[in-house]
C-alpha positions as CSV (number, residue, x, y, z in Angstrom):
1,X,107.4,103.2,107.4
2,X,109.2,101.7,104.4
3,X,106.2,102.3,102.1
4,X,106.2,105.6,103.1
5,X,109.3,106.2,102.3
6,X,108.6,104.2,98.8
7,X,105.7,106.2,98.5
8,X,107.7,109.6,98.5
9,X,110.9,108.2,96.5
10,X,108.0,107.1,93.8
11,X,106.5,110.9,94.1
12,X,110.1,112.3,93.2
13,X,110.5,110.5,90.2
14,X,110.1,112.1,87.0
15,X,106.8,110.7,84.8
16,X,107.1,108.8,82.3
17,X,105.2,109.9,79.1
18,X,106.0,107.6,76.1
19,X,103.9,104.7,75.8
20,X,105.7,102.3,73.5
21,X,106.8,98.9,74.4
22,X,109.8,97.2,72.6
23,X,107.3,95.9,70.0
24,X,107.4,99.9,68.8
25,X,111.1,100.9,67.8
26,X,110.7,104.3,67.3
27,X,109.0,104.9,70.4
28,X,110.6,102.8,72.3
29,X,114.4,104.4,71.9
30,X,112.3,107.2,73.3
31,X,110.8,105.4,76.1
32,X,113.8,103.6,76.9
33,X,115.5,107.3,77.0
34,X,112.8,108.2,79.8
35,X,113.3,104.8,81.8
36,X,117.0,105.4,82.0
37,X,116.4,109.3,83.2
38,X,114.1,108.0,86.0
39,X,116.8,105.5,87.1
40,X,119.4,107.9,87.3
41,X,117.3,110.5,88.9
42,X,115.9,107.6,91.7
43,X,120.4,106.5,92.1
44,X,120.7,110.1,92.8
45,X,118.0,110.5,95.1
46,X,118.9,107.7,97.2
47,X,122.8,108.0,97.3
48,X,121.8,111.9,99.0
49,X,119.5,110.4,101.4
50,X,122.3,107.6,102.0
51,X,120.2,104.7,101.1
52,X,122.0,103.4,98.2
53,X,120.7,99.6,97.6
54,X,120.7,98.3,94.4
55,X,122.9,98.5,91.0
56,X,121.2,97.6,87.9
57,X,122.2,97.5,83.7
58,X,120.1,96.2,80.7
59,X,121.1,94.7,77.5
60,X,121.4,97.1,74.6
61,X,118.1,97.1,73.7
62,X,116.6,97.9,77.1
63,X,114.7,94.5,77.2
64,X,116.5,92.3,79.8
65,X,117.7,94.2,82.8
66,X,120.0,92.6,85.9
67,X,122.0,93.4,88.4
68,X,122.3,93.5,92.4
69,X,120.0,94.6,95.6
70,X,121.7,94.5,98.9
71,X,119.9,94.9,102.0
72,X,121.8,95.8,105.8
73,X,120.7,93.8,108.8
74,X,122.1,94.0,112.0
75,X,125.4,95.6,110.1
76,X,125.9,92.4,107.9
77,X,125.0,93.2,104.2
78,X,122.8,90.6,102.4
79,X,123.1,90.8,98.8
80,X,121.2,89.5,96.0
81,X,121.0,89.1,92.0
82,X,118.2,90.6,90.2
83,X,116.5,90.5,86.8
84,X,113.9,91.5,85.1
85,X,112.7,91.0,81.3
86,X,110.0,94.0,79.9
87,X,107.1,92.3,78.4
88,X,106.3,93.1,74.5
89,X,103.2,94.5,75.8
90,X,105.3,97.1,78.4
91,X,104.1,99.5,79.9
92,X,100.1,98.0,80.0
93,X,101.5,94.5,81.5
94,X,104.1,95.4,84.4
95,X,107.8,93.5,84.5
96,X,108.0,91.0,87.4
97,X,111.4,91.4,89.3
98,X,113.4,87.9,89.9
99,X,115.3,87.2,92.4
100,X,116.8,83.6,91.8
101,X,118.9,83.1,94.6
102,X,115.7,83.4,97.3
103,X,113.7,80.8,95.4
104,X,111.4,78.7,97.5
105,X,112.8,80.8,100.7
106,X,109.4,82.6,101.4
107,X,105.7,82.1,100.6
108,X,105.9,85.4,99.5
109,X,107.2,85.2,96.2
110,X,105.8,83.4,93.6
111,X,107.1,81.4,90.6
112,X,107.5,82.6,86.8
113,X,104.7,81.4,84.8
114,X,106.5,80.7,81.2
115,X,109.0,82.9,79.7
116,X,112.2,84.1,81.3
117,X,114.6,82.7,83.6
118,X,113.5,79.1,84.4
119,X,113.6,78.9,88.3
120,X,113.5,82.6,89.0
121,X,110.9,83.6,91.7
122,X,108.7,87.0,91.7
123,X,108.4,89.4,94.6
124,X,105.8,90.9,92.9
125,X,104.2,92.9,89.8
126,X,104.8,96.7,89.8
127,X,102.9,99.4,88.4
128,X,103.6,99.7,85.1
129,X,104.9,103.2,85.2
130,X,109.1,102.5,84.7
131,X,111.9,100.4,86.1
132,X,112.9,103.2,88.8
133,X,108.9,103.1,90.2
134,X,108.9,99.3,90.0
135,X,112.2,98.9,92.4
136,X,110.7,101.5,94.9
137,X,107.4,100.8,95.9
138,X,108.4,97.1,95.1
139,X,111.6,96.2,96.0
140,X,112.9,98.3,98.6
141,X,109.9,97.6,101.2
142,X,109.9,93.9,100.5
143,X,113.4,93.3,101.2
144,X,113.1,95.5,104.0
145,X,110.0,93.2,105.6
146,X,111.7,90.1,104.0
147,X,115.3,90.0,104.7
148,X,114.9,90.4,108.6
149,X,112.4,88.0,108.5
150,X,114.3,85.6,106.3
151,X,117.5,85.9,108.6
152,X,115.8,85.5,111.6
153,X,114.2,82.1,110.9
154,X,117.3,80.6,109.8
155,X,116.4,80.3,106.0
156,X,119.1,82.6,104.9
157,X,122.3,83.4,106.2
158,X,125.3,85.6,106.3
159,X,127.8,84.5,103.9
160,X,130.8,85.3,106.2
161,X,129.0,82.6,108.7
């Protein structure tokens, strides 16, 4: 069900149809414009289906991007940091979203191989079609397998417990 619902979230994004990387500076202001457009249009989206889960900024030139991604199990809120760094050779090679604080916690994930955050973990490598369809078909579904999972075996917990 939840990559169904990723599925159609991914559908209702708009397309992204520059294809520069940050290694092209002209093209990549525009890109950059079109990545930001997606991300508010995918906010928007979710906020009217009530399924608002993550918050996320970049640095100012749209190479390093960070932020949270929450997840609600059994009415306790399990939140997380997130970052991301966009390859020179965005959008052929696909970003790999971090989440530090779950490293280890699941065979799952994967580890970094050079470059970026040391220690950071992976929970996997999107399409390399924009930010906004990276976190859907990504994201969303895996902490919505993971979390429970996580919680239930005793590897995470609460932080109010």
């Amino acid at each position: 069900m939840a990559m169904e619902e990723a599925r159609r979230a991914v559908a209702e994004l708009p397309l992204l149809r520059v294809a520069a990387g940050p290694r092209d500076r002209e093209g990549w202001a525009e890109r950059l414009k079109e990545e930001y457009r997606a991300l508010i249009q995918y906010v928007e989206n979710n906020k009217r289906a009530d399924n608002d889960w993550f918050r996320l900024e970049s640095n100012a030139e749209g190479t390093r991007w960070f932020g949270r991604c929450w997840y609600v199990h059994e009415l306790l809120k399990y939140e997380f940091a997130i970052e991301f760094e966009i390859p020179v050779t965005y959008p052929s090679t696909a970003p790999e979203i971090a989440i530090p604080e779950l490293d280890g916690k699941t065979a799952k994930m994967y580890r970094r191989k050079g470059g970026g955050t040391e220690g950071a973990i992976t929970v996997g490598r999107g399409c390399p079609c924009g930010a906004a369809h990276l976190l859907s078909p990504q994201l969303g579904p895996w902490l919505a397998v993971e979390i429970p999972d996580l919680v239930a075996k005793g590897i995470i917990q609460h932080k109010e417990k």
